[in-house]
N, C-alpha and C positions, 0 to 999 in steps of 0.2 A: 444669457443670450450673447453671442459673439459681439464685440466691439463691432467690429467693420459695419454695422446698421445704423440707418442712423430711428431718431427715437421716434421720427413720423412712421417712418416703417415698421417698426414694432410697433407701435400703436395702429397702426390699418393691419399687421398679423394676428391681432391680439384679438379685434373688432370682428376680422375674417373669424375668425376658429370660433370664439361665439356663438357665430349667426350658420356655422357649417353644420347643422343639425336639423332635421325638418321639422325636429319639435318648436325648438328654437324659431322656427321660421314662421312656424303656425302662432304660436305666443303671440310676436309683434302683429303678427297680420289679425289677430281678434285683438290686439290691443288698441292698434289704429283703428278698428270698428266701433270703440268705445267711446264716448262722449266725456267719460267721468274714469276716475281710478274703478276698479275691479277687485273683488278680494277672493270669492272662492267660485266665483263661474268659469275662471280659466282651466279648473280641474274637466267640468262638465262637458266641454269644447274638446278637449282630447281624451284619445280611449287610451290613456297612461294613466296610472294610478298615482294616489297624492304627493308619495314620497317621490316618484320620477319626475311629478312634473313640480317640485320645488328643487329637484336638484337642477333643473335647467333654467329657471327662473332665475337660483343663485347665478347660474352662470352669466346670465343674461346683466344680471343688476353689478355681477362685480366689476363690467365692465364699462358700465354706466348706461346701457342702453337702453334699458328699462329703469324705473326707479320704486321704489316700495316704503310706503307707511304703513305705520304700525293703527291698526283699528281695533282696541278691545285686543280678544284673545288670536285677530285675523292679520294680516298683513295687506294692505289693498295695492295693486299694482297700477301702473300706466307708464306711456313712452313718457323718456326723460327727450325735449324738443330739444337741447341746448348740445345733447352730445350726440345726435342725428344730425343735424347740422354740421358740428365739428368733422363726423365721419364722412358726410357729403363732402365738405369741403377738402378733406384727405384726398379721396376715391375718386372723387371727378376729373382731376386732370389725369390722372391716368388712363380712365375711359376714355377723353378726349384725345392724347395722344395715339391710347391703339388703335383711336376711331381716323386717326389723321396719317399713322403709316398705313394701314388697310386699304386706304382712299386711295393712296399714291402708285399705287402699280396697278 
């Protein structure tokens, strides 16, 4: 990645690109549904087959958005809270400022 960025901004593009896939998107949102970790009901929830929707989980987990244990021969999933957070707190002032020159004219 180019120098001239700096490493909060690669980390909210890194976060972006993640989350830039509808599967990806559908994941978190049955994951927030969940009370407890998850291990093979997230297959059942999307009409993608197992190996697609681990390859988006990977994607999901290398970025710390989700997080995954190991259970037996399964992996159980749920949101990681600590790097949601982190991302809210990247992504909101930038909200807040397009929400603040939008206002101005």
């Amino acid at each position: 990645m180019n120098d001239s960025y700096s490493e909060a901004q690669i980390n909210i593009a890194n976060l972006c690109k993640a989350l830039a896939h509808p599967a990806r998107v559908a994941i978190v949102q049955y994951l927030l549904t969940q009370d407890e970790c998850v291990c093979g009901a997230i297959v059942e929830e999307l009409p993608l087959s197992q190996s697609t929707v681990s390859q988006h989980l990977k994607e999901l987990k290398k970025v710390g958005l989700i997080q995954g244990t190991v259970s037996g021969p399964k992996v159980c999933y749920c949101i990681n809270p600590d790097a949601w957070d982190e991302f809210s707190s990247m992504i909101t002032p930038i909200f807040n400022e397009v929400e603040t020159k939008l206002n101005c004219c």
